[in-house]
N, C-alpha and C positions, 0 to 999 in steps of 0.2 A: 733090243733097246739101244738106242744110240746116244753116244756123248760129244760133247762138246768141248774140245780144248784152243785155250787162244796162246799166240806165243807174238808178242808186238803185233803187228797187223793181221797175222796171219792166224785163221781161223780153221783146226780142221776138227771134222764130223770123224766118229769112229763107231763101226757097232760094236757091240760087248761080246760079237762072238766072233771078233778076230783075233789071232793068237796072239802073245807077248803078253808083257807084264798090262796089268790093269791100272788103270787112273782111279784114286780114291778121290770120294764125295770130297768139296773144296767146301773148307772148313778152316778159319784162323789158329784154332786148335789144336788140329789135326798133324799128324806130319806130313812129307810132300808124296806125291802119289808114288809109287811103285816103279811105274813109264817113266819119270823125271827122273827119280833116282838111276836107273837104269841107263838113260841117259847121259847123262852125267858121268859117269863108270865110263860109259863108252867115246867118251869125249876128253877124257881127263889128262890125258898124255898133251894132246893138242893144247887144250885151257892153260894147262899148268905151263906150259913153253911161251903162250899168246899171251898169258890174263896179265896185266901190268893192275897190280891190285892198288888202286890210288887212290888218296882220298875222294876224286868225286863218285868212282863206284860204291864204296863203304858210303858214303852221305846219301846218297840217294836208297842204297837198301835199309839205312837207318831213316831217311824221311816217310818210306815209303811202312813204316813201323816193319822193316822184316828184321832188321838186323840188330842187336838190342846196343845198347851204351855200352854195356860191357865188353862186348867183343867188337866194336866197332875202336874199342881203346886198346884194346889188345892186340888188337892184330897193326895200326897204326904206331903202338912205341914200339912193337917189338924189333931187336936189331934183327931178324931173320932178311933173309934175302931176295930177291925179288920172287923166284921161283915157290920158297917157302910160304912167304905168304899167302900167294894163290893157291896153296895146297892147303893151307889154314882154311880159308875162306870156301874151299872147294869141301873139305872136311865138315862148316858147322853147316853149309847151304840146305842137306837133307834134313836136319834137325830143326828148320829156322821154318817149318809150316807150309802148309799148300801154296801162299802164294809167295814162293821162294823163288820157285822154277823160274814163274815169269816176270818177276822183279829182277834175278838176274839179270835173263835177258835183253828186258828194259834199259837198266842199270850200263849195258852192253852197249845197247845203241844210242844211250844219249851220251854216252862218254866223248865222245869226238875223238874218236880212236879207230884208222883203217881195220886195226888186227881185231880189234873188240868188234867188231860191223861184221868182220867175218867169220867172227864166234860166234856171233848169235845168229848170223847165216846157218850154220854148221848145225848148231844145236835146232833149228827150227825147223830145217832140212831131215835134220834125224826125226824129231817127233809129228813130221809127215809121215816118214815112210815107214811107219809104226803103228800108223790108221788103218 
């Protein structure tokens, strides 16, 4: 059986009998798949150096319903540091539902940000070469 995962434009097909963690059914519900998580993990050192976690990233995963008022207020007064934050943020992402992953992403390339353009290069890059 083959799935289907989109990451901004990019579209890739996986069968269900290649190795690595598996993608869960996409569901608002649900948590984020397994692959994403994993992801993530494997990207974290990178994010957390690159992510400049600024209000338009937090607005747009709050427009887009992933990031809730709560934490979008929390993670914005807190006096933590630029680094922190993005660990905060990297922290609730797996918790925040299937479509986390790629509201990240999103959230990535409409920032208008070289380093954020080529995190979500990175991260898209990876969950290629995971098909």
């Amino acid at each position: 059986m083959a799935t289907r995962s989109s990451v901004g434009s990019l579209t890739v097909s996986r069968s269900s009998s290649s190795s690595g963690p598996k993608s869960s059914p996409s569901s608002p519900t649900t948590g984020m798949s397994e692959l994403h998580q994993s992801i993530l993990q494997q990207c974290h050192m990178e994010l957390k150096k690159n992510l400049h976690v600024e209000e338009d990233i937090l607005h747009y995963l709050y427009s887009k319903e992933i990031l809730p008022s709560k934490d979008r207020t929390a993670i914005t007064a807190s006096k933590l540091d630029r680094e922190a934050k993005a660990c905060r943020l990297l922290d609730l992402l797996p918790s925040l539902g299937s479509k986390a992953f790629q509201g990240f992403v999103s959230a990535l390339l409409s920032s208008g940000l070289q380093s954020h353009r080529e995190l979500a290069l990175l991260l898209s890059e990876r969950l290629a070469a995971s098909s």
